[in-house]
BALOBA-1460 file (C-alpha; in Angstrom, 3 decimals):
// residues 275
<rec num="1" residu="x" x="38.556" y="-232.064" z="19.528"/>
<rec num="2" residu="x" x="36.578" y="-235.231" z="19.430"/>
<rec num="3" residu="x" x="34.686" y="-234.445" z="22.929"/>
<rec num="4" residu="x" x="33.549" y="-231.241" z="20.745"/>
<rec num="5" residu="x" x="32.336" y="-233.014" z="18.158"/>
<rec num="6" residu="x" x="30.279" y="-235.339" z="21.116"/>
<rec num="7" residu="x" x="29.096" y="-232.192" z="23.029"/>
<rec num="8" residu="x" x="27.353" y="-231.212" z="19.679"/>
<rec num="9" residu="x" x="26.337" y="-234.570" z="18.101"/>
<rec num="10" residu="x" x="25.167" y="-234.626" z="21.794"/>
<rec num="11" residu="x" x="23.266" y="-231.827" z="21.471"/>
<rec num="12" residu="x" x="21.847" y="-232.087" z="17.708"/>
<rec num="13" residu="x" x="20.220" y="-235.580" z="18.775"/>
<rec num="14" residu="x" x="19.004" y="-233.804" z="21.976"/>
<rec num="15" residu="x" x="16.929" y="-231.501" z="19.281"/>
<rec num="16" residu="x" x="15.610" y="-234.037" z="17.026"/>
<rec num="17" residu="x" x="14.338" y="-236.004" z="20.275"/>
<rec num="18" residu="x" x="12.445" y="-232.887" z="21.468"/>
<rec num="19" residu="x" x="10.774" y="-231.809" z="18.268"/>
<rec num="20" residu="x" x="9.457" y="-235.413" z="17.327"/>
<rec num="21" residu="x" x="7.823" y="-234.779" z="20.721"/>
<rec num="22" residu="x" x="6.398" y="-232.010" z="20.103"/>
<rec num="23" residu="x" x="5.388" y="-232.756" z="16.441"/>
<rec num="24" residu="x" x="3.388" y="-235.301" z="17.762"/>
<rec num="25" residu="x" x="2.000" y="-233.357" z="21.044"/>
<rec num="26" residu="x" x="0.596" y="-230.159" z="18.360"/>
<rec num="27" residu="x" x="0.488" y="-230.999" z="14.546"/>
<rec num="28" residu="x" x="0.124" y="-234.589" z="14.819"/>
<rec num="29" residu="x" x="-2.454" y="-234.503" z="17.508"/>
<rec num="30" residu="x" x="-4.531" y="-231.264" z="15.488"/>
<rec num="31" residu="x" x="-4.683" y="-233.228" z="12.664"/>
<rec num="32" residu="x" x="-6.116" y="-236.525" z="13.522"/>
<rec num="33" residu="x" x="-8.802" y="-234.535" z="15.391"/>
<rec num="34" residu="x" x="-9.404" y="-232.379" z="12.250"/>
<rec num="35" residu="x" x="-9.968" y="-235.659" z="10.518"/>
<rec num="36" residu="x" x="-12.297" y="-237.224" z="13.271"/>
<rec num="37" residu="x" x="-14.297" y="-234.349" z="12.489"/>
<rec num="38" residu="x" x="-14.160" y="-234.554" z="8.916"/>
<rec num="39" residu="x" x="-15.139" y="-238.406" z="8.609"/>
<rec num="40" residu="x" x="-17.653" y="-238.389" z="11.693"/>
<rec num="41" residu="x" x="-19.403" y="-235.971" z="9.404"/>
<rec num="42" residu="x" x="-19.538" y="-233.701" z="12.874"/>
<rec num="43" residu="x" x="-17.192" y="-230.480" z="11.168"/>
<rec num="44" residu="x" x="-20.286" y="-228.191" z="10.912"/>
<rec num="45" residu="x" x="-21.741" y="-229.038" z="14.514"/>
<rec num="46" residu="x" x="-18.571" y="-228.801" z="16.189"/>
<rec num="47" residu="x" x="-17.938" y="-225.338" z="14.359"/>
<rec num="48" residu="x" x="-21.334" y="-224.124" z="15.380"/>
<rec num="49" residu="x" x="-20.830" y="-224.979" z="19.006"/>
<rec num="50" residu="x" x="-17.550" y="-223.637" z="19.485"/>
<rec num="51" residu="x" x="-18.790" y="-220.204" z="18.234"/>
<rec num="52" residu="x" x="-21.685" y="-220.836" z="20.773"/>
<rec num="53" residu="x" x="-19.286" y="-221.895" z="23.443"/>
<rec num="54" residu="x" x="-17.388" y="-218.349" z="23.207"/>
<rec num="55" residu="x" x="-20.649" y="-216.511" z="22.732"/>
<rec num="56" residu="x" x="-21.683" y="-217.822" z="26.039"/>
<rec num="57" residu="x" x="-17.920" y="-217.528" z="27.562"/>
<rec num="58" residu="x" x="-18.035" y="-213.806" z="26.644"/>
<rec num="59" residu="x" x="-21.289" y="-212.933" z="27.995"/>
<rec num="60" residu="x" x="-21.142" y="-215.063" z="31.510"/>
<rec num="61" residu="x" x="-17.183" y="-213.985" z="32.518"/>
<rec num="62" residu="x" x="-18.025" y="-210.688" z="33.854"/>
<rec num="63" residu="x" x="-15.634" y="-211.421" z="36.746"/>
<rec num="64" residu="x" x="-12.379" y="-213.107" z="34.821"/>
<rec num="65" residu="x" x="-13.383" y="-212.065" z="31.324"/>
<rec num="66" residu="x" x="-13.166" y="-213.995" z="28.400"/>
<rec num="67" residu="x" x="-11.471" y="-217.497" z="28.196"/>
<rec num="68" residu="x" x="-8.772" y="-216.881" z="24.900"/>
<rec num="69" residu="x" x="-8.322" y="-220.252" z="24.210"/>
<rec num="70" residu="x" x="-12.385" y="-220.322" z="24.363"/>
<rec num="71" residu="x" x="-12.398" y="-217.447" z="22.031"/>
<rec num="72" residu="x" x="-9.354" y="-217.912" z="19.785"/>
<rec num="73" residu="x" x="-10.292" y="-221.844" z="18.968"/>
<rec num="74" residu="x" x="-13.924" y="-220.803" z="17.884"/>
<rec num="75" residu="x" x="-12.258" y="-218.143" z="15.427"/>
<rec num="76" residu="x" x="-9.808" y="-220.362" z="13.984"/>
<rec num="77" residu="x" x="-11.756" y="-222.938" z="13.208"/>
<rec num="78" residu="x" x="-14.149" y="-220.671" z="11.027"/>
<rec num="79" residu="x" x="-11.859" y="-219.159" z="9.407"/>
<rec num="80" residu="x" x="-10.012" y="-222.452" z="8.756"/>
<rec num="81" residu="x" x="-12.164" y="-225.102" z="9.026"/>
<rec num="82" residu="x" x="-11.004" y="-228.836" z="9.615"/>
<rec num="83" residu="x" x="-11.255" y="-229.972" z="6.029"/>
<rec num="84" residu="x" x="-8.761" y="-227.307" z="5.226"/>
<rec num="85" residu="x" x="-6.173" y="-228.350" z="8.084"/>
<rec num="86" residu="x" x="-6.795" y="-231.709" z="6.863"/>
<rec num="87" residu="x" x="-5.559" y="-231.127" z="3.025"/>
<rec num="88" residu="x" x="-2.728" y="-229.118" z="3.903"/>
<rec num="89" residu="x" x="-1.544" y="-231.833" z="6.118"/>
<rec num="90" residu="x" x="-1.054" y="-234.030" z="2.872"/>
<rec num="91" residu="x" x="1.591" y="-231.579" z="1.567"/>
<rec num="92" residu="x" x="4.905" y="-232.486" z="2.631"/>
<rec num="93" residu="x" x="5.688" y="-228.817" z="2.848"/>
<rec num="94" residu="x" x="3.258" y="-228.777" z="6.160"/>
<rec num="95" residu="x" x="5.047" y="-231.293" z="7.696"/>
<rec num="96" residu="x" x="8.519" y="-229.762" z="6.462"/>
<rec num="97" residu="x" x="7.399" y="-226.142" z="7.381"/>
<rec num="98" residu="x" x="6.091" y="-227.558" z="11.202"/>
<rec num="99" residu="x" x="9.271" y="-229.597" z="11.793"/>
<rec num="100" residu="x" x="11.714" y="-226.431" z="10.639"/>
<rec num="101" residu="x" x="9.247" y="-223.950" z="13.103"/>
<rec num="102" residu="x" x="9.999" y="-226.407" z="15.825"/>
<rec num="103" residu="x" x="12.878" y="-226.574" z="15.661"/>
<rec num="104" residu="x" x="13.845" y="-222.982" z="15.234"/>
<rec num="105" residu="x" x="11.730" y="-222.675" z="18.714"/>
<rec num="106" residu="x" x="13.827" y="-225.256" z="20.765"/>
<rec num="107" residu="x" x="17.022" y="-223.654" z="19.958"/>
<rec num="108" residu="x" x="15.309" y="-220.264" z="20.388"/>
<rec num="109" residu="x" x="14.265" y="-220.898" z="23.859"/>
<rec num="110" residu="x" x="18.679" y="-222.142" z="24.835"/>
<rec num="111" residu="x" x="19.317" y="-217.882" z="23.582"/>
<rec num="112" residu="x" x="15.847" y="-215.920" z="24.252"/>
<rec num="113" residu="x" x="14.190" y="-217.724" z="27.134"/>
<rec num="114" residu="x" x="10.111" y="-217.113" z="27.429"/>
<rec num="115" residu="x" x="10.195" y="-215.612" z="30.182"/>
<rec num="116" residu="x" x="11.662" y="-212.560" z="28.950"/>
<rec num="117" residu="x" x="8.524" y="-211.324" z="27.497"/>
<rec num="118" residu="x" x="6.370" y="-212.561" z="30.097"/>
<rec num="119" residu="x" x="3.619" y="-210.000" z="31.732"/>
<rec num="120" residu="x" x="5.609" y="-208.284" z="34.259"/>
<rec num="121" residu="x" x="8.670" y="-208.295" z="32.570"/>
<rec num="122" residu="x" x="10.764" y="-205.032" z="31.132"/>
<rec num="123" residu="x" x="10.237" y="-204.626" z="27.454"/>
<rec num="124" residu="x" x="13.657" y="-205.798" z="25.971"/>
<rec num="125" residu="x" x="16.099" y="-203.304" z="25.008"/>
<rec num="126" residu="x" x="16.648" y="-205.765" z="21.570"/>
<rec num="127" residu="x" x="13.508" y="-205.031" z="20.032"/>
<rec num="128" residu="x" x="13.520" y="-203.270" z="16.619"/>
<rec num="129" residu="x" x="11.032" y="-202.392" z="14.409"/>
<rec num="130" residu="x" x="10.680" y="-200.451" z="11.230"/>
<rec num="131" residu="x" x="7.948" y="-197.523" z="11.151"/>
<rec num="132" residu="x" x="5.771" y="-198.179" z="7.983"/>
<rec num="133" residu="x" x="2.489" y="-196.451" z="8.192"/>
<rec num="134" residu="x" x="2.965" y="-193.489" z="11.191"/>
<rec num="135" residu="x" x="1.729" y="-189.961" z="11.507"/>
<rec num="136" residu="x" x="4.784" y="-188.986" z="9.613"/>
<rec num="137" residu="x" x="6.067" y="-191.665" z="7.484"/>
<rec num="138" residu="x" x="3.789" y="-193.960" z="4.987"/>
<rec num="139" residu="x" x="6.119" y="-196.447" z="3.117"/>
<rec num="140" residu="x" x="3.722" y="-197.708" z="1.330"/>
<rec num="141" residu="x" x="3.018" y="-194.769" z="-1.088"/>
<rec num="142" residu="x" x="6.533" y="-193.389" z="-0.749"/>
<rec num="143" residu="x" x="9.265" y="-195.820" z="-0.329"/>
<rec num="144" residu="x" x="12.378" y="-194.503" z="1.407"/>
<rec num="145" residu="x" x="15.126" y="-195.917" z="3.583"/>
<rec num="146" residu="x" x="13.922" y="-195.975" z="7.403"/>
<rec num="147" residu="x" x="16.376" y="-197.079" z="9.591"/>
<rec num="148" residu="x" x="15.114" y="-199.480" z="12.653"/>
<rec num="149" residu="x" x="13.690" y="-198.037" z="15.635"/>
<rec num="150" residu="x" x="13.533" y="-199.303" z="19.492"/>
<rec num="151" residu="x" x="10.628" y="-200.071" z="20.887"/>
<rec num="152" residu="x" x="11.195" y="-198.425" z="23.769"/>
<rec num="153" residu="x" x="11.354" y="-195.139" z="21.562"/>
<rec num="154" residu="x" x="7.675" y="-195.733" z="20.945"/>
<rec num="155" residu="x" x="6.857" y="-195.831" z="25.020"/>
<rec num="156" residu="x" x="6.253" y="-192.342" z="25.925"/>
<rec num="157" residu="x" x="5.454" y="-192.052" z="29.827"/>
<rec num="158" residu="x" x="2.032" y="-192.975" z="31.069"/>
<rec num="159" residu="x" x="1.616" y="-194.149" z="27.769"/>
<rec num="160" residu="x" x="-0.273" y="-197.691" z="26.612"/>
<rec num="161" residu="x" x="1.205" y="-199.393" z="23.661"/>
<rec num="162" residu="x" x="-1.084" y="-202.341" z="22.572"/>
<rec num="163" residu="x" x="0.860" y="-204.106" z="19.896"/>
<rec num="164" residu="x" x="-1.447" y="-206.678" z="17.660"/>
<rec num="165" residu="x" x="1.718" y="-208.998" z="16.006"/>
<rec num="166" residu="x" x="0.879" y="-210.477" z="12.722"/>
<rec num="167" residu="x" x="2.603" y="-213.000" z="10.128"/>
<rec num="168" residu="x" x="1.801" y="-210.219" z="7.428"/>
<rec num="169" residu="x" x="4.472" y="-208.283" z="8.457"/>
<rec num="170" residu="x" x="6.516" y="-210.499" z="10.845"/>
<rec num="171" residu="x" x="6.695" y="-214.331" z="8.786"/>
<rec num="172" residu="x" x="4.019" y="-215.306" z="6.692"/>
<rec num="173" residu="x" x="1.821" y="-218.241" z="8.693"/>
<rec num="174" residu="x" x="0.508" y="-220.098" z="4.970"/>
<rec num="175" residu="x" x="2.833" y="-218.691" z="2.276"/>
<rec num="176" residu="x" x="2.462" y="-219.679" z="-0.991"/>
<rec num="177" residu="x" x="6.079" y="-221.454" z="-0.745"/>
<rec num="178" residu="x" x="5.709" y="-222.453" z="2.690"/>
<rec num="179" residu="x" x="2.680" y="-224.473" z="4.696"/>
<rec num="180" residu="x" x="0.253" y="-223.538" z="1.906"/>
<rec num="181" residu="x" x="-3.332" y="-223.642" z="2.263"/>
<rec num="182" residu="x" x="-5.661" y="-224.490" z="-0.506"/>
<rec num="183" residu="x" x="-7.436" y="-221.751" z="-1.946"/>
<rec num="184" residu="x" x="-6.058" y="-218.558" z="-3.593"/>
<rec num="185" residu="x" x="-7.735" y="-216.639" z="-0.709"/>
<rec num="186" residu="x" x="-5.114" y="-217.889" z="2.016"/>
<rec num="187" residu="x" x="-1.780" y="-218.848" z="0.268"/>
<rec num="188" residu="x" x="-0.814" y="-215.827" z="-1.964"/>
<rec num="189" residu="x" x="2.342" y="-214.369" z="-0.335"/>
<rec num="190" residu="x" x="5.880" y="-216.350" z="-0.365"/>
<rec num="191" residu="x" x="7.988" y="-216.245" z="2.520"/>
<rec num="192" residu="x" x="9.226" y="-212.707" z="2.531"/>
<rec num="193" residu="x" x="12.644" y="-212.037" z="1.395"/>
<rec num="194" residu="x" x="13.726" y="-208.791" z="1.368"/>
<rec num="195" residu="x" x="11.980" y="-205.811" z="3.188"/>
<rec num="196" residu="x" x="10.125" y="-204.948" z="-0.098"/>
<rec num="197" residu="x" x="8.194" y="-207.876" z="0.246"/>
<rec num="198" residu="x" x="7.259" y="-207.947" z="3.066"/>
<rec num="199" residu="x" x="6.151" y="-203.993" z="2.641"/>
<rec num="200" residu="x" x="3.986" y="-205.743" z="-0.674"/>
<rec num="201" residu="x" x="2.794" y="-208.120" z="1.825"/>
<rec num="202" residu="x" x="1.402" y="-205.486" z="4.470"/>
<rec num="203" residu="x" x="0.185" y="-203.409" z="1.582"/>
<rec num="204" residu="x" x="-2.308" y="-206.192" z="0.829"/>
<rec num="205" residu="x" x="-3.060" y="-206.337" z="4.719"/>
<rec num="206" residu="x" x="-4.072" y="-202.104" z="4.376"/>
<rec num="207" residu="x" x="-6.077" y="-203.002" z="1.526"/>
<rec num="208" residu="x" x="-7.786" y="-206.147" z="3.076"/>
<rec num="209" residu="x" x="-8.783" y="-204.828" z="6.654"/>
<rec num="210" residu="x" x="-9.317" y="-201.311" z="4.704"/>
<rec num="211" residu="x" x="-7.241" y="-199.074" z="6.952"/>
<rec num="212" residu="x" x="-6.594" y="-195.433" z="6.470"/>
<rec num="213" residu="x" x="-5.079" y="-192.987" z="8.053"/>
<rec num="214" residu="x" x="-8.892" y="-191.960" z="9.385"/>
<rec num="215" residu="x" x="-8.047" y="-195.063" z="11.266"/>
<rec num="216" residu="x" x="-5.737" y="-194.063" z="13.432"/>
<rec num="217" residu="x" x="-3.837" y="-196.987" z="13.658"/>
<rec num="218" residu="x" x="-0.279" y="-197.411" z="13.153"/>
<rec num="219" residu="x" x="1.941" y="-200.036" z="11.535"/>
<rec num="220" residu="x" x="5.405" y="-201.693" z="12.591"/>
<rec num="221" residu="x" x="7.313" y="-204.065" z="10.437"/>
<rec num="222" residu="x" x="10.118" y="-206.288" z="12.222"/>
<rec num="223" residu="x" x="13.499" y="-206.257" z="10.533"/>
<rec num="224" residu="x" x="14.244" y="-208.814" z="8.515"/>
<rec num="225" residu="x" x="15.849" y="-211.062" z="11.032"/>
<rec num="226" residu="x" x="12.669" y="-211.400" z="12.947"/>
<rec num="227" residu="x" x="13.976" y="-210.522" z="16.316"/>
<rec num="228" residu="x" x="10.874" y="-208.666" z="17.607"/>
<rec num="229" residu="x" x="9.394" y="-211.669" z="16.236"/>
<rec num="230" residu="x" x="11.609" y="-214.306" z="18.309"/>
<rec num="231" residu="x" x="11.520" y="-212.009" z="21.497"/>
<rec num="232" residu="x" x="7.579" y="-211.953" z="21.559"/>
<rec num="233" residu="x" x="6.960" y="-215.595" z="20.758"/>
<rec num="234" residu="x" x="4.563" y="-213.681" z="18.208"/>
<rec num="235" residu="x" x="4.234" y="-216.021" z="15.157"/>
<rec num="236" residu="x" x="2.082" y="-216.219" z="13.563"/>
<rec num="237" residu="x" x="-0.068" y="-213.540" z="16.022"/>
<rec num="238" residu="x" x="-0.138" y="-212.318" z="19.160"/>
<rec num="239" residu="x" x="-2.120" y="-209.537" z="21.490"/>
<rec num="240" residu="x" x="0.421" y="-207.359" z="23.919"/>
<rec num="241" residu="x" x="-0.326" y="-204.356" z="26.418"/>
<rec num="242" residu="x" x="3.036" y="-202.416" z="27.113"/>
<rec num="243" residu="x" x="3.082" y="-199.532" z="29.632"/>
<rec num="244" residu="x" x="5.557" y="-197.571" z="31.425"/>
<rec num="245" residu="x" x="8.625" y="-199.806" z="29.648"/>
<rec num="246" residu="x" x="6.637" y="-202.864" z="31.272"/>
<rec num="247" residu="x" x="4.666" y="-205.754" z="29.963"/>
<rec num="248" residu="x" x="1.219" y="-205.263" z="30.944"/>
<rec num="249" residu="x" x="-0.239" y="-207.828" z="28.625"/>
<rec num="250" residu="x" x="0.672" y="-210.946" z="26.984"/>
<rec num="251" residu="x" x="-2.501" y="-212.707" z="25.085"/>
<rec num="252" residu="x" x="-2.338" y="-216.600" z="24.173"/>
<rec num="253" residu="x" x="-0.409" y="-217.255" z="20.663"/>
<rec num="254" residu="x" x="-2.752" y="-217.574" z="17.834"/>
<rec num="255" residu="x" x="-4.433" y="-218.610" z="16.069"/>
<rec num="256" residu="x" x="-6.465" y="-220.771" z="18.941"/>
<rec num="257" residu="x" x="-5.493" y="-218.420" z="21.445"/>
<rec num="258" residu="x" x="-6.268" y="-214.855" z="19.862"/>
<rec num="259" residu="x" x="-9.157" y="-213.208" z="21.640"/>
<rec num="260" residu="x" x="-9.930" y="-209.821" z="20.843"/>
<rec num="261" residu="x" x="-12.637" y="-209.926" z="23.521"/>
<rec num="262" residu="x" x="-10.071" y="-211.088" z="26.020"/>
<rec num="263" residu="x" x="-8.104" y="-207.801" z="25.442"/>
<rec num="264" residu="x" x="-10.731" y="-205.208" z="25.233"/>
<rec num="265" residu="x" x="-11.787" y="-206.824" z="28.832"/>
<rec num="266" residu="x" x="-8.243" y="-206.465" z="30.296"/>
<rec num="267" residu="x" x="-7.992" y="-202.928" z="28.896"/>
<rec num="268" residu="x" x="-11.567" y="-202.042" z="30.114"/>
<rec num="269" residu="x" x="-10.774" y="-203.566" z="33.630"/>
<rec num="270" residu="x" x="-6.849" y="-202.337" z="33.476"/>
<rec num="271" residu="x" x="-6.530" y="-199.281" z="31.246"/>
<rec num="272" residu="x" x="-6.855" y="-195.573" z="33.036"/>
<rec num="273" residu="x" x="-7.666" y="-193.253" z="30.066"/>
<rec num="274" residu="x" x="-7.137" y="-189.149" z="30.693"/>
<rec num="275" residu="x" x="-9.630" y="-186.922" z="29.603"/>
């Protein structure tokens, strides 16, 4: 009994050891350099010449096509500048919310290793999702129950499946209860808790990116244990190619490695379409 209760004091001390490491290798380490930026007074320059960087990244790659972690940094930090990361970090819910996500990771990666959604790897037979806005069903407009679907069910021979994971309708990345941003124009979800909300919370997505049904695009929710979620490494977002039950594609994680131009190279270079 006692060499039990070792094995997982053992263990649990194992964890806490690994995610101070890592706090301090990604949170710790983003923010001080957000805040060398902010008190150098070199925020706005630095902004400018990342978007310059990838401007220049996407024009001279021609023969390895653009750099995501070129592309996704200059994105992210427009969209949330330094001054922003640096006034979240002095809510304790940032530091609460980082050290939670962490953690969930490390003991994550013991049950669903990486690798198994790796490029080259067979789409796992665990994925669920639930249909939300198809060419059939449109839950936001008429609620009914939809049971989960595989994602294999959605890989039709010959077919391409590129998959654009978001926290709108996997977890939310700055919920209003969670690592909250400042500003009613980034924190206004909470942390989803039942399948309505999260349906509320890619309702707001429709209405913000203004898609219709004109737009031919199609929308997936995970279930509400995030398992699509945990098998993709997706949070908060993440760019995938699937084809013939295979991973084609696996972009960088966001938010500093999401490149749009990255993928529309790969699928220009990669992707046969039929007539």
């Amino acid at each position: 009994m006692w060499w039990h209760w070792f094995v997982r004091l053992k263990n649990e001390i194992d964890e806490i050891i690994l995610t101070m490491k890592q706090m301090i290798a990604r949170p710790v380490r983003m923010i001080l350099h957000c805040f060398w930026l902010m008190i150098t007074l070199q925020e706005k320059t630095w902004i400018e010449n990342a978007k310059q960087l990838a401007e220049q990244d996407r024009l001279n790659n021609d023969d390895v096509g653009p750099n995501e972690m070129i592309q996704g940094t200059a994105l992210a930090y427009e969209l949330t500048p330094p001054t922003l990361a640096v006034r979240s970090a002095l809510r304790l819910q940032f530091w609460k919310f980082y050290w939670n996500h962490l953690r969930e990771q490390i003991r994550l990666s013991k049950t669903l290793p990486i690798s198994l959604t790796e490029t080259g790897q067979s789409v796992p037979n665990t994925a669920q999702l639930i249909p939300v806005v198809t060419e059939s069903i449109d839950l936001l407009t008429n609620y009914r129950d939809v049971e989960p679907i595989n994602l294999h069910s959605l890989m039709k021979h010959g077919r391409y499946l590129v998959i654009n994971f978001g926290s709108f309708y996997i977890r939310e990345a700055h919920a209003s209860d969670g690592w909250k941003f400042d500003g009613n124009e980034f924190s206004f979800i909470r942390n989803h808790r039942n399948l309505n909300e999260r349906l509320d919370a890619i309702r707001v997505l429709v209405e913000m990116a203004n898609i219709t049904k004109d737009s031919n695009i199609h929308i997936y929710s995970d279930v509400m244990n995030d398992i699509t979620n945990h098998l993709f490494r997706a949070w908060p977002e993440r760019l995938y190619v699937l084809h013939d039950e295979k991973i084609l594609y696996q972009g960088q994680r966001g938010p500093v490695g999401y490149s749009i131009p990255s993928l529309d190279y790969f699928l220009k270079k990669n992707v046969i379409l039929s007539n």
